[in-house]
C-alpha positions as CSV (number, residue, x, y, z in Angstrom):
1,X,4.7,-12.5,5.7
2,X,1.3,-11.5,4.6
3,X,-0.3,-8.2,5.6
4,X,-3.6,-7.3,5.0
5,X,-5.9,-3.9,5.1
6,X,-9.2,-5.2,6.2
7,X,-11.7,-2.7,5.0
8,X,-15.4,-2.4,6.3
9,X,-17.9,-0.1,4.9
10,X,-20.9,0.8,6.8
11,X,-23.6,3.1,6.3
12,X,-26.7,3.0,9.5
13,X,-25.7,-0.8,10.9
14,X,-24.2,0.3,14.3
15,X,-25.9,-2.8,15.9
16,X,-24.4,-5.0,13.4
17,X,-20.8,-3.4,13.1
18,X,-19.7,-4.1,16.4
19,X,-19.8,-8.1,15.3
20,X,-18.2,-7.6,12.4
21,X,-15.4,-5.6,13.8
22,X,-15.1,-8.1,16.9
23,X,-14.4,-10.9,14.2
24,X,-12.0,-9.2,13.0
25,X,-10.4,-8.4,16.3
26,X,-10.9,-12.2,17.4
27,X,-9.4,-13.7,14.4
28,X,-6.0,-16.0,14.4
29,X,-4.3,-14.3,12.5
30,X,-3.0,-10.7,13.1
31,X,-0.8,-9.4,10.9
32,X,-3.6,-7.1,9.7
33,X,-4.8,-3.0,9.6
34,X,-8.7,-2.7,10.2
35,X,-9.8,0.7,8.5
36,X,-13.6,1.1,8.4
37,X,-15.7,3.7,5.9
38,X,-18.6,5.2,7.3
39,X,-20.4,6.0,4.3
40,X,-22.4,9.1,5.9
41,X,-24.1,7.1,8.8
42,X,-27.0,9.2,11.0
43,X,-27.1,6.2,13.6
44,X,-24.0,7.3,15.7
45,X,-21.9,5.1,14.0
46,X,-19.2,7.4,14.5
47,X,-19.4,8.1,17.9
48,X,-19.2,4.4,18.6
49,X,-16.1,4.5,16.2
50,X,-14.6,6.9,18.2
51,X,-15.2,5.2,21.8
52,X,-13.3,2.2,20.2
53,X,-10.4,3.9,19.0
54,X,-10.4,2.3,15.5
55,X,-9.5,3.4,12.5
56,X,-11.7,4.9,10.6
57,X,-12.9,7.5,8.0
58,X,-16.2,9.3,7.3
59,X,-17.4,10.3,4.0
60,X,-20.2,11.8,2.7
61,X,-23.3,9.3,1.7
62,X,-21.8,7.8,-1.7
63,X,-22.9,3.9,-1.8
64,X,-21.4,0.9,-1.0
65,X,-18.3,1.0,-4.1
66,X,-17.3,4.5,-3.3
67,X,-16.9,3.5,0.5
68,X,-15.1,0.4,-0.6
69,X,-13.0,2.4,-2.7
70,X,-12.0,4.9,-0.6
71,X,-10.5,1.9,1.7
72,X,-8.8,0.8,-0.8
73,X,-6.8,3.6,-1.6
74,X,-6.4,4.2,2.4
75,X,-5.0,0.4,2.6
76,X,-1.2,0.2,4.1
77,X,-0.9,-3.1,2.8
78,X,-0.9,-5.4,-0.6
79,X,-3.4,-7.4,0.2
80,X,-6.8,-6.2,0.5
81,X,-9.4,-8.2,2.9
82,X,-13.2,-7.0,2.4
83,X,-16.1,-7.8,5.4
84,X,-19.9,-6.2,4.7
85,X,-20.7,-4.7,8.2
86,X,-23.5,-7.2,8.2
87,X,-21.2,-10.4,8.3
88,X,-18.6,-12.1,10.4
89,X,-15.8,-13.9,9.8
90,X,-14.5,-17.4,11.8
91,X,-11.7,-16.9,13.9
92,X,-9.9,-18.9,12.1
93,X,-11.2,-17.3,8.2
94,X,-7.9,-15.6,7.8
95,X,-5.1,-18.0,9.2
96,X,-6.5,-20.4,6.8
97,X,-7.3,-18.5,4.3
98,X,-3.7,-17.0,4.2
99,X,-1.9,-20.2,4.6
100,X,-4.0,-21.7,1.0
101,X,-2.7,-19.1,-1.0
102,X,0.8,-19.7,0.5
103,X,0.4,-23.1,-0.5
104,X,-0.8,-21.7,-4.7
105,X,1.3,-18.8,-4.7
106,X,0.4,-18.1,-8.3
107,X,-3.3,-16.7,-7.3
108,X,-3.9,-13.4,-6.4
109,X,-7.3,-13.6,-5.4
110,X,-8.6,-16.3,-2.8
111,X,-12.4,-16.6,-1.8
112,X,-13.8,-19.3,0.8
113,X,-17.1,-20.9,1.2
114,X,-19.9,-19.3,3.6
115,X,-22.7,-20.2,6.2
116,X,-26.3,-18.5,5.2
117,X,-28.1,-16.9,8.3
118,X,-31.1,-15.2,7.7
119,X,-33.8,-14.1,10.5
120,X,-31.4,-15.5,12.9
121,X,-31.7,-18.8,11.1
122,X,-29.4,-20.7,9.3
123,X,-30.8,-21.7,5.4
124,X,-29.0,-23.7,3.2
125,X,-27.4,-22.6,0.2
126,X,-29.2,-23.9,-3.1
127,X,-27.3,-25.4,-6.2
128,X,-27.1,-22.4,-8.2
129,X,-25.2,-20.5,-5.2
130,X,-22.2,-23.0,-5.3
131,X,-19.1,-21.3,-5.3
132,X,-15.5,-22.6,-7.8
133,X,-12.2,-22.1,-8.7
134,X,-9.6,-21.6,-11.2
135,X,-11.0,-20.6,-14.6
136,X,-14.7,-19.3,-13.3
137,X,-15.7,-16.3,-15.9
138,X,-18.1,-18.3,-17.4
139,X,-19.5,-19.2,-14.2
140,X,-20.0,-15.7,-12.9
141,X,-22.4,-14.7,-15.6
142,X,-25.3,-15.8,-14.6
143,X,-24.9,-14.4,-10.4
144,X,-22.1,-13.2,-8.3
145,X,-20.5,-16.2,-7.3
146,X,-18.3,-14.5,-5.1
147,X,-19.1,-12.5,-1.8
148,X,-17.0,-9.1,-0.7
149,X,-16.9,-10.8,2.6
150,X,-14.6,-14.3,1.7
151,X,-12.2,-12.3,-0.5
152,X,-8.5,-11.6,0.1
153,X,-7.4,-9.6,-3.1
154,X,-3.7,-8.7,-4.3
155,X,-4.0,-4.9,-4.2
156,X,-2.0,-4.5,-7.9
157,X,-5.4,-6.0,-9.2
158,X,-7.2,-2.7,-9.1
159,X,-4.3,-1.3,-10.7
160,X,-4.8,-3.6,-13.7
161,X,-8.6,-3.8,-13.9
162,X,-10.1,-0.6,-12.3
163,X,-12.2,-0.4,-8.9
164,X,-15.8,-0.9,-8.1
165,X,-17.9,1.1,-10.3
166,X,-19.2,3.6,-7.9
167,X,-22.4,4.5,-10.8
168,X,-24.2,1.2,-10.0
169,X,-26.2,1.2,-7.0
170,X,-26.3,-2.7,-6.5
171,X,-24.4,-5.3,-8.1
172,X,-20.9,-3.8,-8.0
173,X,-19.6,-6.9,-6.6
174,X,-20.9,-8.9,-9.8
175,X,-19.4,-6.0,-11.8
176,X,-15.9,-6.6,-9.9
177,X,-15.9,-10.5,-10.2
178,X,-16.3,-10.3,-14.2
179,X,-14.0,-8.3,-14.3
180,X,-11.4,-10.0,-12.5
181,X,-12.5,-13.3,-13.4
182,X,-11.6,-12.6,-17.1
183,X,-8.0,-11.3,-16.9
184,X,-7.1,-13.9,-13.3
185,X,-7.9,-17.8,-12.2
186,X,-9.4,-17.8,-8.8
187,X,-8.6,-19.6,-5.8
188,X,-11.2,-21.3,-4.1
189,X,-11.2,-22.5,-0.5
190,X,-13.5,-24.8,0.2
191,X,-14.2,-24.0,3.9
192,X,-17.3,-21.9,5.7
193,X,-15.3,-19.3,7.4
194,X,-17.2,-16.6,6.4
195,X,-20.8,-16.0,7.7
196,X,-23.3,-13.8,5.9
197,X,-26.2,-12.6,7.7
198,X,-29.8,-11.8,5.7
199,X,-33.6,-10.8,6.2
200,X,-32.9,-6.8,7.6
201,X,-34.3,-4.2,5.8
202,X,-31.5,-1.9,4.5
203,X,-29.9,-4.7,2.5
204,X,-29.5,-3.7,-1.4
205,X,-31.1,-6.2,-2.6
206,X,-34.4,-5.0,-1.1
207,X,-34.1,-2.1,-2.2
208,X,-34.2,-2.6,-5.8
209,X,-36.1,-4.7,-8.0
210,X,-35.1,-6.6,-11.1
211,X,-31.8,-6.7,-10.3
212,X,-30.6,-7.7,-13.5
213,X,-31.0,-4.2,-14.6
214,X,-27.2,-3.1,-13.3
215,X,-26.0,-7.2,-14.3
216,X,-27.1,-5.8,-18.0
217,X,-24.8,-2.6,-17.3
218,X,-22.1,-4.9,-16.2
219,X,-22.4,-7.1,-19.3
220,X,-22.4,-4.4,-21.6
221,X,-19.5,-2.8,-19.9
222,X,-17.3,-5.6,-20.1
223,X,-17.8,-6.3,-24.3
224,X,-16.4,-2.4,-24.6
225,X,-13.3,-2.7,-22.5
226,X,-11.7,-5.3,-24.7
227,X,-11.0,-7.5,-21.5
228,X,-12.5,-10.9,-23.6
229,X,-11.5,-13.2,-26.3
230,X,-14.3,-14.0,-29.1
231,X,-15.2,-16.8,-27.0
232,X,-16.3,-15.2,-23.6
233,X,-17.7,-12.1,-25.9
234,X,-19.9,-14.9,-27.0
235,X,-20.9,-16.0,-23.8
236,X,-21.8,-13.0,-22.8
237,X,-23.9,-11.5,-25.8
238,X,-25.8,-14.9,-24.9
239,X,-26.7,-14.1,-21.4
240,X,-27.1,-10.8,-22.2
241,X,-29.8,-11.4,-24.2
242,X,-31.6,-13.7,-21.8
243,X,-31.5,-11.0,-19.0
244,X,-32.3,-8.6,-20.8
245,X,-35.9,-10.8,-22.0
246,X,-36.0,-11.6,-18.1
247,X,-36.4,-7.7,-17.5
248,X,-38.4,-6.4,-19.9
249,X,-41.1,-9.3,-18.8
250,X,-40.7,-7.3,-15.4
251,X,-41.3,-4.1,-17.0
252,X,-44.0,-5.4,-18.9
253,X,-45.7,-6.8,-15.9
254,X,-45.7,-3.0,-14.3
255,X,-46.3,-1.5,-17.3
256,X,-43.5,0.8,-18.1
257,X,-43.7,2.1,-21.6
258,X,-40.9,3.8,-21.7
259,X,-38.0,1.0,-20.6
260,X,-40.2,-1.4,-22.3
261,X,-39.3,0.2,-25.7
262,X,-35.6,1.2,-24.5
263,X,-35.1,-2.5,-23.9
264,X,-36.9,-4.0,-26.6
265,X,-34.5,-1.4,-29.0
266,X,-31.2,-3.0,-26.8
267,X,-32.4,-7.0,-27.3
268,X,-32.3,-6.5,-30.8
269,X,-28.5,-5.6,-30.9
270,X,-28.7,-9.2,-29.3
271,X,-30.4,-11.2,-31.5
């Protein structure tokens, strides 16, 4: 029998949490704990929380990994179940989900295909965004390849590899996939059960630019904590180097002496 935590940060989406936790609620399968972080919310998250009689926990305003953190540790169960209070799940996301990795019992980490709404609309996915299985480091280097929002996770994997860095402010999910991704194969169900909304205004990725500034941190994280063979270590000194070029053409665009000659200093220990 599989259990699983479900955790949901949330920090000021009020009008999108009650979705997210209704999908949850709806789904097929319920063997599972809901436990949702409110990551210091001022929109009266809370006091919807509390009308519902969830689960729940408040914390003081610490990001996105700290909040998903903090539900991890909270988490009853061994398997771990992430969904962004922005996105929904199918009804049927979990049920199917859980019964794949019945059927591969050697994975400990499952993530499905997704549907794209944005504005209200649905956009299709372009080539770079497709998702794999198995073997997929190399694959996760250039993007996150995997959302928070698919994933069902064996809870002993933050045991071996550490949790979300809580420094980054944005890309902690590509930080957590590399991670992973080079110790564990992943298993990849090919179904759109999970349904990832866009185009609001609090979303991290508008609220940073050039992104690859925290992929770069990742990168350079991962060469120090001896997770890679002199393969992969290769693979990634490569794309660091190109991501690295790719932001300090940003920089130079806006002019910022400073980071230019920081990064200029860090692309020659890649050259």
């Amino acid at each position: 029998m599989f259990n699983v935590s479900v955790i949901i940060p949330t920090y000021n989406r009020k009008k999108f949490l009650k979705h997210a936790i209704n999908s949850v609620i709806k789904q097929t399968y319920q063997n599972l704990e809901l436990i949702i972080i409110d990551d210091g919310s001022s929109d009266k998250t809370i006091e919807y929380l509390k009308k519902k009689k969830l689960k729940y926990f408040k914390q003081n305003n610490k990001g996105v990994s700290a909040a998903r953190n903090k539900g991890i540790k909270k988490a009853s169960y061994d398997w771990i179940a992430f969904l962004d209070s922005d996105d929904r799940w199918h009804p049927k996301k979990m049920e199917n989900q859980i019964n794949y990795l019945i059927k591969n019992p050697k994975y400990k980490v499952c993530h499905t295909d997704e549907i794209w709404i944005k504005n209200s609309l649905r956009i299709n996915q372009h080539k770079k965004h497709k998702k794999f299985g198995g073997k997929i480091f190399d694959k996760c280097l250039e993007m996150c390849k995997i959302s928070p929002s698919s994933v069902i996770i064996k809870k002993e994997i933050f045991q071996k590899i550490g949790l979300f860095n809580e420094k980054l402010p944005a890309c902690e999910d590509y930080d957590l996939w590399l991670r992973i991704s080079a110790k564990f194969p992943i298993l990849y169900l090919n179904e759109k059960l999970t349904i990832k909304y866009g185009g609001h205004k609090n979303q991290l990725s508008k609220k940073f630019w050039g992104m690859d500034r925290f992929r770069i941190i990742s990168l350079e994280n991962i060469l120090k904590e001896g997770l890679l063979n002199n393969k992969n270590k290769g693979k990634v000194k490569k794309i660091l180097k190109k991501k690295i070029k790719i932001y300090l053409n940003g920089l130079i665009k806006r002019k910022k002496k400073k980071e230019i000659s920081f990064y200029k200093k860090k692309l020659k220990n890649y050259e």
